[in-house]
C-alpha positions as CSV (number, residue, x, y, z in Angstrom):
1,X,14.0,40.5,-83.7
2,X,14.0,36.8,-84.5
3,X,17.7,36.2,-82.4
4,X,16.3,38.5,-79.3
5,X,13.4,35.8,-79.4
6,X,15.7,32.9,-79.6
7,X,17.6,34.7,-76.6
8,X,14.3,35.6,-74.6
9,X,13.4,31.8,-75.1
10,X,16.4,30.2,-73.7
11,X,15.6,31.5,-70.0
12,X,12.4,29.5,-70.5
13,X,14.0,26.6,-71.6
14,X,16.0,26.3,-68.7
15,X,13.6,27.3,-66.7
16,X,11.0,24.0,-67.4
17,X,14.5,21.8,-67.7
18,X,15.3,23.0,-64.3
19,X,11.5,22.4,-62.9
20,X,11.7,18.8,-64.2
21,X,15.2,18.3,-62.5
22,X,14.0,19.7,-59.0
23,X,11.0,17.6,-59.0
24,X,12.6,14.6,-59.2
25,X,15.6,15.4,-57.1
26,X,12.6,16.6,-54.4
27,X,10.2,13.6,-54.5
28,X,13.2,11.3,-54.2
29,X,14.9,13.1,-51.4
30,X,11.9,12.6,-49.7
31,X,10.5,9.4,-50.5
32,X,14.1,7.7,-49.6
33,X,14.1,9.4,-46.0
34,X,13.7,6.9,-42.8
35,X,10.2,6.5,-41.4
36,X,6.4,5.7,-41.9
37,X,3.6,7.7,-42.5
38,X,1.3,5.1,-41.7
39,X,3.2,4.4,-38.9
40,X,3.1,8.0,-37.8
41,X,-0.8,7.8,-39.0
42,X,-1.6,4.7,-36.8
43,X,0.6,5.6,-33.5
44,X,3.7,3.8,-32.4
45,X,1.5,0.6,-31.3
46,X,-0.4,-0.1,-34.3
47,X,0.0,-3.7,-35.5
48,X,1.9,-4.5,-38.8
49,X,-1.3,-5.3,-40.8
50,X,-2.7,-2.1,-40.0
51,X,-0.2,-0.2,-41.4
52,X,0.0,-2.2,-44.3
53,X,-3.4,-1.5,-45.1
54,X,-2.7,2.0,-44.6
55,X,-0.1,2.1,-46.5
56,X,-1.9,0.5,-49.1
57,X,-4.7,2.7,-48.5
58,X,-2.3,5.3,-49.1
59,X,-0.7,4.1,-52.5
60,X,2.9,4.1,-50.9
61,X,3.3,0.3,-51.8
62,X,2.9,1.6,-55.4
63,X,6.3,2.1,-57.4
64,X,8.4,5.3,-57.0
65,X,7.4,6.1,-60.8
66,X,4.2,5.8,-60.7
67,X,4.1,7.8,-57.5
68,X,6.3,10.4,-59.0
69,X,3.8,10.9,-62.0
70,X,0.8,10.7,-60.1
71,X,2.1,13.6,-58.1
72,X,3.5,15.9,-61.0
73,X,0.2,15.0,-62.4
74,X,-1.4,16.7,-59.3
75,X,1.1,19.6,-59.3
76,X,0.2,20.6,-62.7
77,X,-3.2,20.3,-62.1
78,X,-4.0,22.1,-59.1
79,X,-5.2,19.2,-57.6
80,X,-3.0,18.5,-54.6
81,X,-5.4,15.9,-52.5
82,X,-5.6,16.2,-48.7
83,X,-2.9,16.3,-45.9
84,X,-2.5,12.6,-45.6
85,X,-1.8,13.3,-41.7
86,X,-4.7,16.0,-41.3
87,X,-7.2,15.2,-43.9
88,X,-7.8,18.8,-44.7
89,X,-7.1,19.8,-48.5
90,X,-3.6,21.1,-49.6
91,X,-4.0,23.5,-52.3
92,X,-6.2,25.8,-50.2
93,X,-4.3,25.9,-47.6
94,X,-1.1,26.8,-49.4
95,X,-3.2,29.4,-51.5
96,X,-3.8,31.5,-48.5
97,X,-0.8,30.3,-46.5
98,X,1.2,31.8,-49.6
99,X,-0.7,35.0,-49.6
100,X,0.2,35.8,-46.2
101,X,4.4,35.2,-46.8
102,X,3.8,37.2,-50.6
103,X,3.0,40.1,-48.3
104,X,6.3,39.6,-45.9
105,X,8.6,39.3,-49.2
106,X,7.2,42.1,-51.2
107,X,7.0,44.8,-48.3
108,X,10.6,43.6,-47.4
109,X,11.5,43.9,-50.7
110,X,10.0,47.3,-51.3
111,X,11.4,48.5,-48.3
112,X,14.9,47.6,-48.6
113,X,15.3,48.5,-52.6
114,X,13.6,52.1,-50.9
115,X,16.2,52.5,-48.6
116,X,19.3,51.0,-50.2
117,X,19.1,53.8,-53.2
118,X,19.5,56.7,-51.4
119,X,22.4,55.1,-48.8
120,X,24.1,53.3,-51.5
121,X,24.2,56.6,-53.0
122,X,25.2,58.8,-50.0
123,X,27.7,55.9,-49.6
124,X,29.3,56.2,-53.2
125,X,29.4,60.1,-53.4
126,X,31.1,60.6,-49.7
127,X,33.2,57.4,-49.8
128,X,36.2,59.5,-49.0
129,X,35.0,61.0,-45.8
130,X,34.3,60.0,-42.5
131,X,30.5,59.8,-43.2
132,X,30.7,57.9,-46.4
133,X,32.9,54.9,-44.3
134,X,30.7,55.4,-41.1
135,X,27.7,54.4,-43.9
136,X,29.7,51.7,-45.5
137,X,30.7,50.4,-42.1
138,X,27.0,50.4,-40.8
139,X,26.0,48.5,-44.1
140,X,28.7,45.8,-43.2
141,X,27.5,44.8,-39.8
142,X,23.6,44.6,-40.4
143,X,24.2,42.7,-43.4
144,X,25.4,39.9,-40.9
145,X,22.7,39.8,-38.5
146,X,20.6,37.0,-39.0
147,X,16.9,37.8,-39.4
148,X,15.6,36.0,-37.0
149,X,17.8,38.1,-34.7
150,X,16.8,41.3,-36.0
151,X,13.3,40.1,-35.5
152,X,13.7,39.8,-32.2
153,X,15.5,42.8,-31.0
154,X,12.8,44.8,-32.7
155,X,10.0,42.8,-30.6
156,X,12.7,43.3,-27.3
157,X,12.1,47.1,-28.5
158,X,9.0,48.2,-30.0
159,X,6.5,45.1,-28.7
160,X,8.2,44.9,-25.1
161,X,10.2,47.6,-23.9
162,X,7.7,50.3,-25.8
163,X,4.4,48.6,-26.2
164,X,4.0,50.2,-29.8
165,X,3.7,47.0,-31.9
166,X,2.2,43.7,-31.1
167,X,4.6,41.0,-31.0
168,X,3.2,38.3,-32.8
169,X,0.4,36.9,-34.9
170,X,-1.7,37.4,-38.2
171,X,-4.8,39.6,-39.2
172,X,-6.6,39.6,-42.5
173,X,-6.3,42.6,-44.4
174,X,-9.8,42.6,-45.1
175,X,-10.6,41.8,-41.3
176,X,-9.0,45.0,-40.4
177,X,-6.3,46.6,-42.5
178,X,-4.4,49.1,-39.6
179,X,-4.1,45.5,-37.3
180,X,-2.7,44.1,-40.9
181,X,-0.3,46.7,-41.1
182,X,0.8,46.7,-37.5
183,X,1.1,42.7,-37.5
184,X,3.2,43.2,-40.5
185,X,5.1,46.1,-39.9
186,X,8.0,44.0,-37.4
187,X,8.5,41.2,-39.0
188,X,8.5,43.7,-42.5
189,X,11.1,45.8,-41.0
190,X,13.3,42.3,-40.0
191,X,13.2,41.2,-43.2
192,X,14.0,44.6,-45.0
193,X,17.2,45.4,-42.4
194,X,19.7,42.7,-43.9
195,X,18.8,43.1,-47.5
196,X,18.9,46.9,-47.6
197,X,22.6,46.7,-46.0
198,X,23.1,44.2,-48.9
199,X,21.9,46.2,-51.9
200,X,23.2,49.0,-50.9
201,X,26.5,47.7,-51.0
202,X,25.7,46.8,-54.4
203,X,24.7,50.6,-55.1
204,X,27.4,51.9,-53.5
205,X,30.0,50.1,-56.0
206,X,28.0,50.9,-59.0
207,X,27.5,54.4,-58.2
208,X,31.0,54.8,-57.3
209,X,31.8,53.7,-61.7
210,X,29.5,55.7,-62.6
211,X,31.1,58.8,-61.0
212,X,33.9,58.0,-62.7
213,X,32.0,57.6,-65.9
214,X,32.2,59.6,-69.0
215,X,28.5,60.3,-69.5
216,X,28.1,61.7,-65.8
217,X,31.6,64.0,-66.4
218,X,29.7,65.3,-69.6
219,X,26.4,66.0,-67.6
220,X,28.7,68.2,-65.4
221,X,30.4,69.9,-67.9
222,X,27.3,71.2,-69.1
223,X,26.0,72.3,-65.9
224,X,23.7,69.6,-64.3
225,X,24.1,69.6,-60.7
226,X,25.4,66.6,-58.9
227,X,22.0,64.8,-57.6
228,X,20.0,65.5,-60.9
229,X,22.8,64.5,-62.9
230,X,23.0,61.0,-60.9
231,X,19.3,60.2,-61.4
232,X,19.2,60.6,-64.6
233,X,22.6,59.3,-66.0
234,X,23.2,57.3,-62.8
235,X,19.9,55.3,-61.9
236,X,19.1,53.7,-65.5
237,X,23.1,52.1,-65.7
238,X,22.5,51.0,-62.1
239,X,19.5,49.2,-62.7
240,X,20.7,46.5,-64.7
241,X,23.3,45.4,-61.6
242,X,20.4,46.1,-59.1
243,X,18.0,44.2,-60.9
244,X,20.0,41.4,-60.6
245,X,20.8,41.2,-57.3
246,X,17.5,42.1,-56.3
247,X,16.1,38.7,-58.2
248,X,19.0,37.1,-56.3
249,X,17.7,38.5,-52.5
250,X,14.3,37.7,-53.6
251,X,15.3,33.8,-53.6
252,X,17.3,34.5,-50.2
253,X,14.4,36.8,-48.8
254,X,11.9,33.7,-49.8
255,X,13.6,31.2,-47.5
256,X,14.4,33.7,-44.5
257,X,10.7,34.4,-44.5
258,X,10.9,30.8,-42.5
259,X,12.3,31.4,-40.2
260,X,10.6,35.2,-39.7
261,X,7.3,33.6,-39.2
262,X,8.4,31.0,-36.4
263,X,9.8,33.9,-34.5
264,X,6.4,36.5,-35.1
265,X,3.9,33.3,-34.9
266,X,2.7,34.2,-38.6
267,X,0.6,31.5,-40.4
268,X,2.3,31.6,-43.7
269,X,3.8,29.4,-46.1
270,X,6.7,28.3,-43.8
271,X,5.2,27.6,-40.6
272,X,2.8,25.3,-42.8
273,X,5.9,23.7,-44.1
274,X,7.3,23.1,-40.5
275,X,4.7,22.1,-38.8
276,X,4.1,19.5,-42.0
277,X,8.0,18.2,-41.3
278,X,7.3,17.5,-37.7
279,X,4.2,15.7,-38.3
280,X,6.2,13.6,-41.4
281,X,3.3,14.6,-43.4
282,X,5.6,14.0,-46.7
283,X,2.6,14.9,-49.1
284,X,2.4,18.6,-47.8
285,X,6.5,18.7,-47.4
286,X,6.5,17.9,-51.3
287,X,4.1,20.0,-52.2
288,X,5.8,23.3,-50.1
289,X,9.2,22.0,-51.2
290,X,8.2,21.9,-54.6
291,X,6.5,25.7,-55.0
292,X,9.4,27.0,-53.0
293,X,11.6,26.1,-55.4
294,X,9.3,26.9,-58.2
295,X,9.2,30.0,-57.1
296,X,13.2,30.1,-56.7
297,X,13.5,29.5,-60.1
298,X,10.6,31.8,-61.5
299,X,12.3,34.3,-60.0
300,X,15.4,33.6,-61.8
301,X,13.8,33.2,-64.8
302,X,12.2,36.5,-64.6
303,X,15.3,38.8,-63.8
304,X,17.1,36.6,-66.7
305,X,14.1,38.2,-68.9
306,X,14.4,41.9,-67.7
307,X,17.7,41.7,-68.0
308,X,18.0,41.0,-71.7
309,X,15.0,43.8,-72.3
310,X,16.5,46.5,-70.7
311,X,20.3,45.9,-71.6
312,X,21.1,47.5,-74.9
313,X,24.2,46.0,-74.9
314,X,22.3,41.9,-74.9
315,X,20.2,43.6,-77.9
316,X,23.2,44.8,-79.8
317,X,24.6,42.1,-79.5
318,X,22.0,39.9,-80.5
319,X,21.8,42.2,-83.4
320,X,25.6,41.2,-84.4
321,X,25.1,37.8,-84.2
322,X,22.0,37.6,-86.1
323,X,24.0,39.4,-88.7
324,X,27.2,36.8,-88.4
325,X,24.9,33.9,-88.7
């Protein structure tokens, strides 16, 4: 028990190292591009004094140390002060601004780990017929159609051509939950097409060694039908590869839900983080930056985790290794 601690513990370790190694690689990234925010502040004819003062005002004549502490100070805090541009306060912003791109990556997610099970598996099982390649095939292409494109085609379709689904824009759920879920449902569905054609590729090559497995050969000896015998031998060794790659798209689905919400018009987390850029507003660009890849590496850290719990072969051989040392 003691060495599967030690082994759950070393995600978290590099987890905080590799916090502490983005935040500075961030905040000096930033702080060394070209520009002024006081400049920006005060309007391209402001007078030098006055955006000295500003900058002042601001603390950016301060040292990049004492900068870089003041803001991981903030950070860890909660605190993160006011737009320097706008005025208005950051952390609520990106509180509800990251609410709204949680539901884009978790209905995408769901979606796609819904769908990629049952093709990957139709995939494996018929890979030597015309269906089974016509599948694989399919998968191929939409996994390289950008998002943004699909997002589009599907407003060309269902928002233009059809009139089912609006085309862009946010509601509350609480304001009205079915205008939620119609708002949602497009840029949902954009999101789910690539990664769906991406896991179930990853299915599809699982379940294709685990037809060829021992245990699933046994399972038919004795009787089990095909589809019975796959979900229960099949689905528990698959998980561990498909848990993986799933924390792997979560990362990829994170930073396509950018570019998803220019093309819908959807306040979240990235359109706040854009709009920030163009107005060179570097204390809401740090702050995004920053919880982006926070999140990046949480996720990491978490299917690290679940891995090692739900491999029994991590726990026997922690077990052997407890027992060499």
């Amino acid at each position: 028990m003691t060495v599967l601690r030690r082994r759950l513990a070393r995600p978290l370790v590099e987890l905080v190292i590799s916090l502490l190694i983005a935040s500075v690689i961030v905040f000096v990234l930033l702080n060394l591009l070209p520009g002024d925010v006081a400049q920006v502040m005060l309007g391209t004819n402001a007078d030098l004094a006055a955006a000295t003062a500003l900058r002042h005002q601001l603390g950016l004549d301060r040292p990049l140390t004492a900068r870089y502490l003041d803001w991981m100070g903030h950070l860890l805090s909660g605190n993160l002060g006011a737009s320097a541009i706008t005025g208005e306060p950051i952390a609520p912003e990106i509180v509800s601004r990251l609410a709204v791109t949680g539901w884009l990556v978790v209905g995408a997610m769901a979606l796609a780990i819904a769908a990629c099970i049952p093709v990957g598996i139709y995939a494996a099982v018929h890979r030597r017929r015309v269906r089974g390649l016509v599948v694989s095939v399919a998968s191929q292409i939409l996994m390289s159609v950008p998002a943004f494109l699909a997002g589009i085609l599907l407003i060309l379709l269902f928002s233009v051509t059809l009139g089912w689904l609006p085309a862009g824009g946010y509601t509350p759920l609480l304001d009205s939950p079915w205008q939620w879920f119609r708002h949602l449902l497009l840029p949902v569905c954009a999101l789910a097409i690539v990664q769906s054609a991406v896991l179930a590729r990853y299915v599809r090559s699982a379940f294709i060694d685990i037809l060829a497995d021992d245990h699933l050969r046994t399972a038919r000896a004795v009787g089990w039908r095909l589809r019975p015998a796959l979900i229960r031998h099949g689905l528990r060794n698959a998980s561990i590869s498909l848990v993986t790659v799933v924390g792997l798209q979560l990362s990829t689905l994170l930073v396509g839900t950018i570019v998803v919400e220019q093309v819908f018009v959807i306040p979240g987390l990235g359109s706040y983080l854009l709009d920030a850029v163009s107005l060179r507003d570097l204390t809401v660009v740090a702050d995004v930056v920053m919880i982006l890849v926070g999140l990046v590496l949480l996720i990491t850290f978490l299917v690290d985790t679940l891995v090692i719990l739900i491999d029994p072969r991590l726990r026997v051989s922690s077990g052997l290794e407890g027992a060499q040392s």
